[in-house]
C-alpha positions as CSV (number, residue, x, y, z in Angstrom):
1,X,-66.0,-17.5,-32.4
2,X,-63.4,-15.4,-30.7
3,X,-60.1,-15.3,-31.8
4,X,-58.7,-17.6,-28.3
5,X,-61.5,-20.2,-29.7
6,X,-59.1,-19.8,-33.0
7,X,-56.0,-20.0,-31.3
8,X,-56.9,-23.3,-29.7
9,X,-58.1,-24.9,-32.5
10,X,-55.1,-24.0,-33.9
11,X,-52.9,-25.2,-31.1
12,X,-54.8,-28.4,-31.6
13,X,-54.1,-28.7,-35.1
14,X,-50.7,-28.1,-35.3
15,X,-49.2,-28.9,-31.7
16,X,-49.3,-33.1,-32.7
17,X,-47.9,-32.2,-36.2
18,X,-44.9,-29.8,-34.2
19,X,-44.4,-32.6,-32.0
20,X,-43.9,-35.4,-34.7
21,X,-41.3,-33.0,-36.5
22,X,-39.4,-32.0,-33.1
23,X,-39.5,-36.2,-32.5
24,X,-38.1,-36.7,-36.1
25,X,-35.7,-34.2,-35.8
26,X,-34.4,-35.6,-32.8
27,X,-34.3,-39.2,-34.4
28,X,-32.5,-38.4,-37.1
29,X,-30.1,-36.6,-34.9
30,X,-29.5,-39.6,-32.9
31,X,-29.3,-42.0,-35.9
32,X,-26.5,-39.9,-37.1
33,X,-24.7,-39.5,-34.1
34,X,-25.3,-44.0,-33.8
35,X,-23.6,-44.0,-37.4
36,X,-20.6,-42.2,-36.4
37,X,-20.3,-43.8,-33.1
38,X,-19.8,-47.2,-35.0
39,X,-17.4,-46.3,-37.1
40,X,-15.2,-44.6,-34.7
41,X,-15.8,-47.9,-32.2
42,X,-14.8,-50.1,-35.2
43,X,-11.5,-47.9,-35.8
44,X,-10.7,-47.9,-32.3
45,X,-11.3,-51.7,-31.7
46,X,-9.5,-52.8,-34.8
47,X,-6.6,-49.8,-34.5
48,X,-3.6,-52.3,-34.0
49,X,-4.9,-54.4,-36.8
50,X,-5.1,-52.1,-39.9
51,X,-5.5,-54.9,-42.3
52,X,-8.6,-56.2,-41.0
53,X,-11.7,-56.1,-43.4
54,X,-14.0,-54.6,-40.5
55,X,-11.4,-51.7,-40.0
56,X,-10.9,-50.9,-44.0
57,X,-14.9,-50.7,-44.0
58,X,-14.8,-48.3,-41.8
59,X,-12.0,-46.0,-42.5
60,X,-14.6,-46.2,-46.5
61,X,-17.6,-44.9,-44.0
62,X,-15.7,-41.7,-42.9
63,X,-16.2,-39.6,-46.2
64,X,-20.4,-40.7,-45.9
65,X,-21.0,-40.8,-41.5
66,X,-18.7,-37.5,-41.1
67,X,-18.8,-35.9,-44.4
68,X,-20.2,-32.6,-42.8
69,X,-17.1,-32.7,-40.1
70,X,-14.4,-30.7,-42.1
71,X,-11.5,-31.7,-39.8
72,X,-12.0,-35.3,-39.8
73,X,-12.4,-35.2,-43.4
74,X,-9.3,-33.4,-43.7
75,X,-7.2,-35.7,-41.4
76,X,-9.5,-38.9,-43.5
77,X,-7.7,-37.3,-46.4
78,X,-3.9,-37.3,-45.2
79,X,-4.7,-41.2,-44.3
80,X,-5.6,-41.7,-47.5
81,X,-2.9,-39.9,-49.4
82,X,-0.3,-41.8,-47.3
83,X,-2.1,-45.0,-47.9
84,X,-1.4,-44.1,-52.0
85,X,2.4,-43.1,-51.5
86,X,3.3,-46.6,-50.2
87,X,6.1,-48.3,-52.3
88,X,4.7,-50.8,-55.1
89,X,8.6,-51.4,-56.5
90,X,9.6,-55.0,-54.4
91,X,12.3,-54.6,-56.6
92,X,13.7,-51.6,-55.2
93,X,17.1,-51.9,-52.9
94,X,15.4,-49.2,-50.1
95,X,12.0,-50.9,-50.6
96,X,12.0,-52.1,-46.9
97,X,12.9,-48.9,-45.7
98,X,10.1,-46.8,-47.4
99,X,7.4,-49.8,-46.3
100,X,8.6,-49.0,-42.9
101,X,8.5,-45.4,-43.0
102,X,4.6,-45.1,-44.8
103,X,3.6,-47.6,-42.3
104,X,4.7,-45.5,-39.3
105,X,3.5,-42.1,-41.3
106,X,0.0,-44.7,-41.5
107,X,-0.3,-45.4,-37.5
108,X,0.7,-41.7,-36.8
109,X,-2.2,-40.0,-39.3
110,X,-4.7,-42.8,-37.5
111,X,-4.0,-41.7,-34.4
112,X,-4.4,-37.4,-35.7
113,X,-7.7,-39.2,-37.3
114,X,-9.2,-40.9,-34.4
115,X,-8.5,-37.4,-32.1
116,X,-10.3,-35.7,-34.5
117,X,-13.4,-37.8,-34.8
118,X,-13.0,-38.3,-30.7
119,X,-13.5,-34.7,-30.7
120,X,-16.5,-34.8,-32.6
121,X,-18.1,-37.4,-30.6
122,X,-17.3,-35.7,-26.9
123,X,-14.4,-38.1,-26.2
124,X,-11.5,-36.8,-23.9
125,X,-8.8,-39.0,-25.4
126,X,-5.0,-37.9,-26.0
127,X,-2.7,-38.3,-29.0
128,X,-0.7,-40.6,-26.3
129,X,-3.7,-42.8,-25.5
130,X,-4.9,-43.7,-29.0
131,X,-1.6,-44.5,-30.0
132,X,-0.3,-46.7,-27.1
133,X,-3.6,-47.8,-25.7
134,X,-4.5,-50.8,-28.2
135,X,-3.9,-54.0,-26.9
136,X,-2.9,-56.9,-29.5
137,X,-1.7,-60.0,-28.5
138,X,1.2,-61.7,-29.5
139,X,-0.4,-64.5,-30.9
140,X,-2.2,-62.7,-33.4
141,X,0.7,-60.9,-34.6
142,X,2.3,-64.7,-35.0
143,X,-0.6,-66.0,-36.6
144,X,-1.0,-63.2,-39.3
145,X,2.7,-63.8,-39.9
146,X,2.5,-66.9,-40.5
147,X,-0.5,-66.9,-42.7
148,X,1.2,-64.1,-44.5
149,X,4.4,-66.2,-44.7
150,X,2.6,-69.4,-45.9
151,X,0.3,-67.2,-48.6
152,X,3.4,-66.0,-50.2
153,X,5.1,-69.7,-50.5
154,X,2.7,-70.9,-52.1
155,X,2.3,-67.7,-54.7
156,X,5.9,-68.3,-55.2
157,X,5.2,-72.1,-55.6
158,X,2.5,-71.6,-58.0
159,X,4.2,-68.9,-59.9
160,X,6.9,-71.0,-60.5
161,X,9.5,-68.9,-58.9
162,X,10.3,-71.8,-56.2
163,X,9.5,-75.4,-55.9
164,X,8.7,-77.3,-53.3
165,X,11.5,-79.5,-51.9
166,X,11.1,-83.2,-51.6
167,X,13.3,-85.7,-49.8
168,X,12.7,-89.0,-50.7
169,X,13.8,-92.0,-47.4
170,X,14.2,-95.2,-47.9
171,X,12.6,-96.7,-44.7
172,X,11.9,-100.2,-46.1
173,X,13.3,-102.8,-43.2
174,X,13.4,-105.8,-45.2
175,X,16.6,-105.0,-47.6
């Protein structure tokens, strides 16, 4: 046997086991690339309603899906920190005023979070866009309001810190 009778043995041997590793590699690529796709397309579908479950999920992927992106780690990081510095005292007189304030700090670190990971996925998308370009009805700001509001009667109810108002009318017609 010559040595080109080796060399295509050879070729034969280990071209189908290249190939599978070269398909693999570009699987797994992909799969990652599919993982960080949905949890950027969850954060930027639920962006104007941060209270959603689907949108806390996904802002818990970030540190797994883009742990080997330093910058959206870092900006993952400031979210989170903020997120801990909200105020926790009701009782406090400026209590309002700091809520406000870590909630705006909270859209604004989104928005430096989603530019990071729209970087990362080959989106062209400005600061300006991510932050204005979310469309939430009315309705469902109403609705959450009101389902907030009614949640926390009925905590006040139970706890005993209100009670629920009755008004007794005589509507009998035969007195």
């Amino acid at each position: 046997m010559t040595i080109s009778d080796w060399l295509v043995i050879a070729a034969m041997i280990i071209g189908p086991i290249l190939a599978i590793q070269v398909q693999k590699f570009i699987e797994y690529r992909n799969l990652k690339r599919e993982r960080k796709m949905y949890v950027f397309k969850t954060l930027m579908a639920t962006r104007g309603t941060p209270l959603s479950p689907l949108h806390v999920e996904a802002l818990n992927m970030i540190d797994i899906e883009f742990y080997d992106t330093n910058e959206v780690v870092a900006a993952w990081k400031l979210l989170l920190d903020n997120f801990y510095n909200y105020p926790t005292d009701r009782q406090d007189p400026s209590y309002e005023a700091k809520l406000i304030a870590c909630s705006e700090k909270s859209k604004d670190l989104l928005v430096d979070l989603l530019y990071e990971m729209s970087q990362v996925l080959n989106y062209k998308f400005d600061k300006v866009h991510l932050k204005r370009g979310c469309y939430t009805p009315v309705g469902h700001g109403e609705v959450e309001f009101e389902q907030q509001f009614i949640r926390k009667s009925f905590v006040e109810l139970f706890s005993g810190r209100k009670t629920f108002p009755v008004k007794i009318i005589d509507d009998n017609p035969y007195k």
